[in-house]
Structures are given as structure tokens and as C-alpha cells.
N, C-alpha and C positions, 0 to 999 in steps of 0.2 A: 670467385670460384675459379679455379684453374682443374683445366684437364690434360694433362700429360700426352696423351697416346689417345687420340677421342676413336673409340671403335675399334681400334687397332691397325688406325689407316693410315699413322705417320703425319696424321695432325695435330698438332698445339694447342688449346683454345684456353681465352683466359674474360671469363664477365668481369665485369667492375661496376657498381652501382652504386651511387653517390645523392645523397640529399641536400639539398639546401635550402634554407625559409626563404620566402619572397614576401611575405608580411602576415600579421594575422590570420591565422588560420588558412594559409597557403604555403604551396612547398611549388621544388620544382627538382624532380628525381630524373638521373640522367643514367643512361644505360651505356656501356661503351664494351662493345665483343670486338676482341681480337681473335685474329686465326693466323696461324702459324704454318706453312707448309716444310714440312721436316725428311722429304720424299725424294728429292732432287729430278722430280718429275714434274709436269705440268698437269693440277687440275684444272677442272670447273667445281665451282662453289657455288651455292645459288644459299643466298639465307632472305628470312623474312622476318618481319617483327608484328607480333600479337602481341594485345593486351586488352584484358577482360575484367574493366572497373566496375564495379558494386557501388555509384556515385551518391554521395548522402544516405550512408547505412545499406541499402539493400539495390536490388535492379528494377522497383516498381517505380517504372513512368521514366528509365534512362532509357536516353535516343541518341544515335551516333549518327552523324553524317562527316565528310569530306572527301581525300582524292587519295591516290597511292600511295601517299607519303605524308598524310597530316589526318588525322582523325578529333574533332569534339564533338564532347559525351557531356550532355544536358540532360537535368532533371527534373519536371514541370514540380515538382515538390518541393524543391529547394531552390533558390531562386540568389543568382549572385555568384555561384559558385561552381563555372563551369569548369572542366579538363581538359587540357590539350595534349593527346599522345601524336610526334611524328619521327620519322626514322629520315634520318640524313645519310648519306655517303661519302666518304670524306673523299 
């Protein structure tokens, strides 16, 4: 997804979201935002990264733990199959 002019603040931003298998019935989906400063001025940017997995069909019995930057989502119902969401900064 690209956004031109996000807000009309003279910023750029552009997602990219890419899938790849990792074997049977695993994948491993990468997220990648760019932002653009189009202003010839200095900001501050501050971004964050959510994500709200439904782990094995629905959210009953998923439990998240970890730290700023790394989250898995375990589901006492399905067993073998857990998720790792984390956000790096390059």
C-alpha cells in the first residue's frame, strides 16, 4: 500500500507485506513500512507495531507473552503450532 501525502503532512509512507512457507502448514509473513519525509524540515516520528492473531481458528485459550520487540501467541488447544510476532529497526 502506498500513501502519497499521509494526512497532508508531507509525508510518503509505503507497507509491503510478503509471505513465505517455512514448511507444512507454516508461513512466515514480513511486514516492512517505509516513511518518507517530503517537508525539508525535521520531525519526530514515533511508530508502533500491533498485531491481533485469532491462533487456531478463534481467540479461546490464546495467551501472549514476551518483551518490547518480540511477542508469542500460544494456544492450549492446538498444540505445535505456536506464532512469533516481533518488530526490528533496521
Amino acid at each position: 500500500m502506498e500513501w502519497d501525502d499521509v494526512d497532508g503532512r508531507g509525508l510518503r509512507a509505503t507497507s509491503i507485506i510478503s509471505l513465505s512457507s517455512t514448511g507444512p502448514n507454516s508461513a512466515t509473513a514480513t511486514h516492512h513500512m517505509t516513511v518518507q519525509n517530503n517537508t525539508g524540515a525535521p520531525i519526530t516520528l514515533d511508530l508502533f507495531a500491533y498485531c491481533d492473531i485469532d491462533h487456531c481458528d478463534d481467540a479461546n485459550g490464546d495467551a501472549a507473552a514476551g518483551t518490547n520487540d518480540r511477542h508469542t501467541i500460544t494456544d492450549a488447544n492446538c498444540t505445535g503450532a505456536d506464532v512469533e510476532f516481533s518488530a526490528v529497526q533496521p
